[in-house]
Every structure is written in structure tokens, then in C-alpha cells.
DORODO-50166 format. One line per field, with one value per residue (C-alpha): residue number from 0; residue in three letters; y, x, z. Coordinates in steps of 0.05 Angstrom, whole numbers, padded with zeros to 5 digits. Layout:
# residues N
num <- c(NUM ...)
residu <- c(Ala ...)
py <- c(Y ...)
px <- c(X ...)
pz <- c(Z ...)
END
This chain:
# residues 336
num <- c(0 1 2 3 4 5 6 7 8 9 10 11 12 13 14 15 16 17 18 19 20 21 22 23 24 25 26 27 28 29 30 31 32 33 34 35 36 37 38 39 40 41 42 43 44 45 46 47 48 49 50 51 52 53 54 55 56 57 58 59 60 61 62 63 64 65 66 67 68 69 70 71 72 73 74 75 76 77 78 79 80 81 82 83 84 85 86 87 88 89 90 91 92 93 94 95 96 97 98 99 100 101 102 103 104 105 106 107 108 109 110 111 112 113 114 115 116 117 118 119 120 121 122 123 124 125 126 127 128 129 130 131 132 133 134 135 136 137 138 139 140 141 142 143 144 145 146 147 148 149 150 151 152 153 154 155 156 157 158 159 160 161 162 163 164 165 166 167 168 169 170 171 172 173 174 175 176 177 178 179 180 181 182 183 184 185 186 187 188 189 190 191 192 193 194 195 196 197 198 199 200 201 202 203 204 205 206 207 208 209 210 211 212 213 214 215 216 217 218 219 220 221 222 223 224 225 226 227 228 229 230 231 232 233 234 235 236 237 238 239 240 241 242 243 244 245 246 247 248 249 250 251 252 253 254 255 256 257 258 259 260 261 262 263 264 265 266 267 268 269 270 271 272 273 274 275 276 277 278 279 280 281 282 283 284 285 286 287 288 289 290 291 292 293 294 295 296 297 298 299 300 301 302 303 304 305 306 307 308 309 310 311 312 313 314 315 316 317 318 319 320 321 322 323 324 325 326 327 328 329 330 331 332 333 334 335)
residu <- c(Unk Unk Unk Unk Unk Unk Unk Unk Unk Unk Unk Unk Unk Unk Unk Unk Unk Unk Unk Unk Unk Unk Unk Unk Unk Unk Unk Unk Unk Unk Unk Unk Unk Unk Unk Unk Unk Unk Unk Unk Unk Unk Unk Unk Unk Unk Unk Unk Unk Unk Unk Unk Unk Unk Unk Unk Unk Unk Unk Unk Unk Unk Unk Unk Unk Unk Unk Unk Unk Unk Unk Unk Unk Unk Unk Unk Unk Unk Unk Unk Unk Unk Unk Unk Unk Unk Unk Unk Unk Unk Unk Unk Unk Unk Unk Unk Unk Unk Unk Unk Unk Unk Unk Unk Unk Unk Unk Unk Unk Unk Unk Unk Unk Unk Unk Unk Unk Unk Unk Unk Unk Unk Unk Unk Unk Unk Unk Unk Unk Unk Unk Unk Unk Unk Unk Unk Unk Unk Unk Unk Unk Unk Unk Unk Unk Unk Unk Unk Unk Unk Unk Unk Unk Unk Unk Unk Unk Unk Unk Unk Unk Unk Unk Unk Unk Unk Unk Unk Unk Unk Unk Unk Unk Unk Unk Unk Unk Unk Unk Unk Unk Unk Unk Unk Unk Unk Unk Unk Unk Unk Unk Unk Unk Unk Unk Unk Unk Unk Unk Unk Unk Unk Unk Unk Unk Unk Unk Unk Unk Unk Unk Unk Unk Unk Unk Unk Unk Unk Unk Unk Unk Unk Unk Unk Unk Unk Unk Unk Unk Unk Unk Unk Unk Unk Unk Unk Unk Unk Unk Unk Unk Unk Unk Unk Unk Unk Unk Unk Unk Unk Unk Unk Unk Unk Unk Unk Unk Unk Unk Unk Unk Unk Unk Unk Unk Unk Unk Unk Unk Unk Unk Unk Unk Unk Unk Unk Unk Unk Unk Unk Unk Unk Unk Unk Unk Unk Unk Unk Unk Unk Unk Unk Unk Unk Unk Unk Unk Unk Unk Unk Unk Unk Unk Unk Unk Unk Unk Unk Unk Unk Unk Unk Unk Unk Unk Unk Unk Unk Unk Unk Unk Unk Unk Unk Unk Unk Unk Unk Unk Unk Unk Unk Unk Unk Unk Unk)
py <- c(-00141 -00184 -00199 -00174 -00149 -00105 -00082 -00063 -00021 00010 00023 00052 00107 00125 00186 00232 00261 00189 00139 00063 00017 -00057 -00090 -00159 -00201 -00266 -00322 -00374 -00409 -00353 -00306 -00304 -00240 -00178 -00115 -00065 00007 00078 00143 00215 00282 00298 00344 00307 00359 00414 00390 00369 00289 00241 00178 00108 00082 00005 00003 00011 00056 00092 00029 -00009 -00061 -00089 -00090 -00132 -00155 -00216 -00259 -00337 -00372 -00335 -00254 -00249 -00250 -00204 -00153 -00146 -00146 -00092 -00047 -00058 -00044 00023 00050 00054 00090 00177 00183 00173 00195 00160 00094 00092 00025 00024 -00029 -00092 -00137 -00159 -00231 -00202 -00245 -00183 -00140 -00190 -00193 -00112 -00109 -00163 -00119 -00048 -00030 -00014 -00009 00048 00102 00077 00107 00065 00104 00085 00021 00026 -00009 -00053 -00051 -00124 -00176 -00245 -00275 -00347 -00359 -00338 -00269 -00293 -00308 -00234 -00201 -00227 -00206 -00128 -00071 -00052 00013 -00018 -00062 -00004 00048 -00016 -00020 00043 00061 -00003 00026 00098 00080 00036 00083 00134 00087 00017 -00013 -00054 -00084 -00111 -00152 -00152 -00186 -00193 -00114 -00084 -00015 00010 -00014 00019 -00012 00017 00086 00080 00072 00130 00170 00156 00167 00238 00251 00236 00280 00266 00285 00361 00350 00302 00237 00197 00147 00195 00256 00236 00239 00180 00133 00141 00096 00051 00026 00020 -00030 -00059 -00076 -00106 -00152 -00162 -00189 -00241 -00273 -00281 -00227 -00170 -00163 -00094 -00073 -00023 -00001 00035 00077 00076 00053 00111 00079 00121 00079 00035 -00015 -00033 -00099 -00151 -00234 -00279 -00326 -00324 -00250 -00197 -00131 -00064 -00018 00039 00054 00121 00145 00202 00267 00290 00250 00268 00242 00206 00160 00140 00089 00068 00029 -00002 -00028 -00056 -00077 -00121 -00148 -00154 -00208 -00238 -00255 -00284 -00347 -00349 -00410 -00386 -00317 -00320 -00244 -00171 -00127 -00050 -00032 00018 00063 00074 00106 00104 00078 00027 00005 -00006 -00070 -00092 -00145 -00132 -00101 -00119 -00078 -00047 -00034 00032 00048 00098 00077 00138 00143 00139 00208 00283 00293 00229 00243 00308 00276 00223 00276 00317 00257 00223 00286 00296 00234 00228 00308 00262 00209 00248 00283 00225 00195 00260 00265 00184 00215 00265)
px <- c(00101 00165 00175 00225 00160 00137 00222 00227 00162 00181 00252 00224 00182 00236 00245 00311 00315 00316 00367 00355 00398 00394 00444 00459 00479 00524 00553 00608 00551 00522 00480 00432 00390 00367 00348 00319 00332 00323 00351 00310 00329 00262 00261 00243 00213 00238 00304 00338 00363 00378 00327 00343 00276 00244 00239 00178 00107 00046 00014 00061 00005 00070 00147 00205 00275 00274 00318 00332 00348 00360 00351 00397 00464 00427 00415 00466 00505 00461 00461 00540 00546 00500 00537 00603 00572 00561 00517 00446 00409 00359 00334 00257 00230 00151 00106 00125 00079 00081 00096 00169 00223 00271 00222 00231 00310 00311 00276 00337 00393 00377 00368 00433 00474 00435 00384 00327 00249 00174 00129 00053 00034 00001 -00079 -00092 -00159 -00187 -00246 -00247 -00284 -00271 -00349 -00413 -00436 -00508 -00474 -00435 -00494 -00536 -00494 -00489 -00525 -00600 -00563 -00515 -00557 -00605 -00550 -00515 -00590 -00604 -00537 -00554 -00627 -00602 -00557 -00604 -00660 -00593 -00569 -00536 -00494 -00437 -00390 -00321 -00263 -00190 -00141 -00102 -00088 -00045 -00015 -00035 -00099 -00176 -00179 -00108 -00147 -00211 -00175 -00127 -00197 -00233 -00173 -00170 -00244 -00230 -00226 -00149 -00131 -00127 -00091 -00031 -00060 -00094 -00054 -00059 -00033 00013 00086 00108 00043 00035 00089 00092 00020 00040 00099 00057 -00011 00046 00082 00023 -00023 00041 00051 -00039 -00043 -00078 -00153 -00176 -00244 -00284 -00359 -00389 -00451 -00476 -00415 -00375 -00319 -00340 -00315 -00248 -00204 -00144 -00130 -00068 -00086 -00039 -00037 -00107 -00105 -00132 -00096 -00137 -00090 -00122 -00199 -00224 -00294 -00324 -00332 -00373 -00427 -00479 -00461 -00521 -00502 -00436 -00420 -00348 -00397 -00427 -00369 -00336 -00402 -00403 -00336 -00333 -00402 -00356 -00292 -00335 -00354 -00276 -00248 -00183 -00187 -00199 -00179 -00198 -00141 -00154 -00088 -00057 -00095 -00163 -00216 -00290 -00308 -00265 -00297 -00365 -00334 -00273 -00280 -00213 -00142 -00069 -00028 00044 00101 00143 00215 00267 00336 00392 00462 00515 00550 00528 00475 00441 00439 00400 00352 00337 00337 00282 00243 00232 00212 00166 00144 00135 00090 00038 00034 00022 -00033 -00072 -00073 -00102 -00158 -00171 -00177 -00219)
pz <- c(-00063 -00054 -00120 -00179 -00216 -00157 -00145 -00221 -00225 -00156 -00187 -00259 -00215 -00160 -00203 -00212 -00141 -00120 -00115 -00106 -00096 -00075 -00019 -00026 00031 00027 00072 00050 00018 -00035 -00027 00039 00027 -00017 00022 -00034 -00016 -00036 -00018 -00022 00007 00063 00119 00191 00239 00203 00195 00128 00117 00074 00082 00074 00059 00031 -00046 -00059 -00077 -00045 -00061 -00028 00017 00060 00056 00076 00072 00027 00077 00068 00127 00206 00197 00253 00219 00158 00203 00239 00160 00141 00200 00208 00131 00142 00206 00162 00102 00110 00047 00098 00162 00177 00145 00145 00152 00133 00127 00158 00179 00255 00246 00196 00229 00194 00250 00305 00292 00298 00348 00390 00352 00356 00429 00461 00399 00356 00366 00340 00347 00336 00307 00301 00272 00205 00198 00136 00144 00109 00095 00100 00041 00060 00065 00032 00001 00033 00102 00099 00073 00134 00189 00154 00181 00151 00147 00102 00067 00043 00022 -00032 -00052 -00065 -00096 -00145 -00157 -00164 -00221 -00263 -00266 -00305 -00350 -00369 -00316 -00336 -00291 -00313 -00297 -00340 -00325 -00384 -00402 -00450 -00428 -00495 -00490 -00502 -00417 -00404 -00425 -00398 -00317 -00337 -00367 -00291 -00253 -00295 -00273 -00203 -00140 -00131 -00202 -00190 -00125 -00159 -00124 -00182 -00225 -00287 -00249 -00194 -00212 -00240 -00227 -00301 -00322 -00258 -00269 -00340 -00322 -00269 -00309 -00359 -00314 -00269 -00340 -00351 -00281 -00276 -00217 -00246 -00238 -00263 -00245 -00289 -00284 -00345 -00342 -00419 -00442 -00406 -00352 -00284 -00235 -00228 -00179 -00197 -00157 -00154 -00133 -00105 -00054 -00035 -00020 -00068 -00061 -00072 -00099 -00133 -00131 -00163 -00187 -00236 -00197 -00247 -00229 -00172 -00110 -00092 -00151 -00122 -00167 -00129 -00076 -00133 -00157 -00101 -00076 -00143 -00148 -00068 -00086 -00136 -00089 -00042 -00099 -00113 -00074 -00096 -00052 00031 00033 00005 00032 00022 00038 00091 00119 00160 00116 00125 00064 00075 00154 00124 00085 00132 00189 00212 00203 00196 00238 00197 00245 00230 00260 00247 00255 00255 00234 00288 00299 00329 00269 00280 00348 00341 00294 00339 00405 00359 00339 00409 00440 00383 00385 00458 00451 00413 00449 00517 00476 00456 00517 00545 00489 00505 00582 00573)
END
């Protein structure tokens, strides 16, 4: 998610009301950092601005500045840089893991020199697949055990279940077609969410299944019921992690059949005899289909950082008062 691939797919979909740009940072010695950025036109509570936010997409499992060497002197480059520009409000920084040294480095430079807000950390909700399937299959509920069971005896007794794994795809390919087709079938399609429909996902997991087929990190999951794809995960591998990106399923079928659990029950089985992978991430966000599989989460730190000057000002006043509202209210529901 670092990586010139990731940047150029992320740049490709940042679509016309967007503008990225990348700033490059250099000392007497070359260049010491790349901070990839893009600008949109949003509204923060209610009020119109112009957002500096990290390069990148809703898939997006973590984000950075790509720094080499001390992130001191980078971000105190960048932020100087920003305060003397006028064409931003706010820059939105999403994403970054807690151990970021460009985190720990805002974190010194911000207070007392620009308004700045936290918001709530993101969870990453993952599993560690550094053992056995046998050993994690042992210590799961006989809850859980008996729904994967009867999912997997459910579908059988409809039709032919085939389970597979691609990871060299063409974008122009019958498997290319097949994830668009479940994606398509999906609950999200009709609200804009699914790869096929969402603006712009289209061609970015085009460019992505591409470069992501070239550099050995694509693994794209399909499950076919007959023949038919109903069920798909579009996943990325590197570094012992594998990245769940997109998962989508045939709303078509009858529930009870739920044939996403099936499939990430079967590839989940198959990272688990991978000595290559320690990790399934699911990405951002806490879901409940995702809890029944996680044994932990990575927490994503968010901050808002606001342009010096009367209109960053009032953007910041609004958002710590705002921000402050919920915070009082959740720790009256966690009283109560």
C-alpha cells in the first residue's frame, strides 16, 4: 500500500473532481521523502472545504508518508510547505498505523504551532495464521464450528462446489468477468458500493489485478456453484500478510446458503498451511462477520490538521466542539 503500483491505481481512480498531486521532499543529499496527496471539495459539519487527504482508495488497509531517514525534518518540510499554500483547509490524515514514526513526529510538531484535532482510531480487525487450521479450529466456538458445517453441507446437497485461487489474472479475462458478474449480483451493487458499480472501482481493480498479477501479490478467490461464480475475495500477499480487499456474494441466492462463509472458511484453511503468510488482515473496519474469524485488531490513528488563518480557525472551533459532543455521549452510554 506503499508502493508505486498501489499510488498509480489510487491516482488512475481519483476521478475529475479530484486533484492529486505528490510532494517531494529533499536535503543537500537528494531526495529524503514522497508524501502522496490528493485534494477534493467535502463539506465538514456542514461547512464547505477543500481536503488535503493521503493518496489513496476505500480499500486503502493503511497509509503513510514514505520517509527515508528521521521524519522530523519531513514534517516539519511538509507542514511549513502547506501553511504557505491557500489552495486547502484541512489535510485529512487516515490510516496510519500506531507504530508510523511520520505519526510519532506529528504528534512532537503539531501541538503549539497548528490546530490540529484526533479523531477515533480506526480497527483492522485480523487473524494470525502462524499455526495450525486444527489448532484454530479447536479453540472456536461449537457455535461456530456448526454454522461453517452446515453452510458447507447446505451447499453440497444444491450443487457442485468449486473453490478457486488466481493469481495470475488478466483484466480481460473470463476470471476478470466472473468477480465483476458476483460483485454485480451483490447487495452493494444497487447502492454504488461493489467493484462493478462504484465510481471508478471499475478501472482501479482493473489496473490493480494488472500490476498486482506482475509483482506475485494478487490472490483472487472465486467459489462456483455449478459452474456459476457466486462468491468472491479479492486479496493482495506480501510480506507475510494477506490483505482482504474486496469480498462480495450472490444475493440471489437463499440466505441460509451463504456461500461468502464458505469461501473464506476455505481459503482461511488454506493460509493457515502457507508458511509464507502469519496474517489474514480484513481491513478497516469492525463488522460482525468479520469478529467470528479475527483474534485481534490493528488500531488506525486519524488527525485533522487545519490551515492557519480565520477559516481554519472556524473549522477547527466546529470540529472540537463536535468532536468533544460525542465523546461526552459515549462515555454517558458506557455509564449507563
Amino acid at each position: 500500500f506503499l508502493s508505486h503500483e498501489w499510488f498509480g491505481c489510487c491516482w488512475g481512480a481519483a476521478g475529475a473532481e479530484s486533484r492529486p498531486e505528490v510532494l517531494l521532499v529533499e536535503d543537500s543529499a537528494g531526495p529524503t521523502a514522497m508524501v502522496p496527496l490528493v485534494c477534493r471539495k467535502a463539506s465538514l459539519h456542514g461547512l464547505p472545504a477543500r481536503v488535503l487527504g493521503m493518496l489513496s482508495s476505500p480499500d486503502t488497509a493503511f497509509a503513510d508518508w514514505l520517509i527515508v531517514g528521521r521524519p522530523e525534518p519531513v514534517v516539519e518540510a511538509v507542514l511549513t510547505h502547506l501553511s504557505g499554500r491557500r489552495d486547502w483547509d484541512v489535510l485529512a490524515l487516515h490510516g496510519l498505523p500506531v507504530a508510523s514514526l511520520t505519526l510519532k513526529a506529528l504528534h512532537a510538531s503539531l501541538p503549539g504551532h497548528y490546530r490540529w484535532q484526533p479523531l477515533p482510531a480506526l480497527r483492522s480487525p485480523y487473524l494470525n495464521t502462524a499455526g495450525t487450521w486444527d489448532e484454530f479450529w479447536a479453540a472456536t466456538s461449537q457455535r461456530f464450528k456448526k454454522t461453517v458445517r452446515n453452510v458447507r453441507n447446505r451447499l453440497a446437497k444444491v450443487g457442485a462446489v468449486s473453490i478457486e485461487e488466481h493469481r495470475v489474472v488478466a483484466p480481460d479475462s473470463s476470471v476478470f468477468a466472473d468477480l465483476l458478474a458476483v460483485s454485480e449480483r451483490s447487495w452493494k451493487a444497487p447502492h454504488e458500493l461493489a467493484i462493478a458499480t462504484m465510481p471508478g472501482m471499475p478501472e482501479f481493480f482493473r489496473g490493480l489485478t494488472a500490476r498486482a498479477s506482475a509483482r506475485g501479490w494478487l490472490r483472487l478467490w472465486l467459489m462456483r456453484l455449478d459452474g456459476r461464480p457466486v462468491a468472491s475475495e479479492f486479496q493482495l500477499e506480501a510480506d507475510g500478510r494477506v490483505h482482504a480487499l474486496r469480498a462480495d456474494f450472490d444475493a440471489s441466492l437463499p440466505v441460509y446458503l451463504s456461500p461468502g462463509t464458505h469461501l473464506t472458511a476455505e481459503s482461511v484453511r488454506a493460509l493457515f498451511g502457507r508458511e509464507t503468510v502469519y496474517e489474514y488482515d480484513m481491513g478497516p473496519g469492525d463488522n460482525e462477520y468479520k469478529s467470528r474469524w479475527a483474534s485481534d485488531a490493528h488500531e488506525l490513528r486519524r488527525l485533522r490538521i487545519f490551515r492557519p488563518g480565520a477559516y481554519g480557525t472556524l473549522l477547527h472551533t466546529v470540529e472540537a466542539r463536535v468532536v468533544g459532543s460525542l465523546r461526552r455521549l459515549r462515555h454517558r452510554s458506557a455509564a449507563a
